[in-house]
N, C-alpha and C positions, 0 to 999 in steps of 0.2 A: 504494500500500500504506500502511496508515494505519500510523504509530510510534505505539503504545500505552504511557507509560508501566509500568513495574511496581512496585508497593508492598509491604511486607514482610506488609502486613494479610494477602498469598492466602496465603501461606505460614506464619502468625503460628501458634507452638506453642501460644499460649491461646488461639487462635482453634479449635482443633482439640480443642483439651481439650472447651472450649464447646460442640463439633458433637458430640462422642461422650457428652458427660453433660452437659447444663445446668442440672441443679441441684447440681455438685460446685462443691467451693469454688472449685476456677479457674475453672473455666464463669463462675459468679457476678459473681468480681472481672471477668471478662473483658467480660462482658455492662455490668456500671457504668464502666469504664475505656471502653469508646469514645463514651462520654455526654459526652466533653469531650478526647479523643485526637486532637491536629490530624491524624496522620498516618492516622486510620480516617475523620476529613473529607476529608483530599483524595483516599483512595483511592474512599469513595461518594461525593460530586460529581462524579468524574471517570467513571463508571458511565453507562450508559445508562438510558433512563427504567424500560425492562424490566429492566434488573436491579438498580437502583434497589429497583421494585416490588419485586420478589422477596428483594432483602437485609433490605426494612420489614416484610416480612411471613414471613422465615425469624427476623429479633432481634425482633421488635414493638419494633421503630425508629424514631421519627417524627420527628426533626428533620432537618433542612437541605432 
């Protein structure tokens, strides 16, 4: 059975703002805030390739 770490990114209250309006102001700051958030780098490196994909192309994400 694999131990998956868990990060607070699944559960992140701006993370959720973000998913229900992204163009509100917390969407916003939330959307620039994981451009340099170690803790939203190690929860997608630790990500599989497919969801990975899927988080690049749910934020238009392209780093790491």
């Amino acid at each position: 059975m694999e131990n998956k770490k868990t990060y607070p990114c699944e559960t992140c209250p701006m993370r959720a703002k973000h998913d229900k309006n992204p163009k509100s102001l917390a969407g916003k700051f939330w959307r620039w805030h994981i451009n340099f958030c170690p803790g939203w780098k190690a929860y997608f490196t630790s990500r599989s390739e497919e969801e990975k994909a899927a988080l690049r192309e749910k934020y238009n994400f392209h780093k790491y």
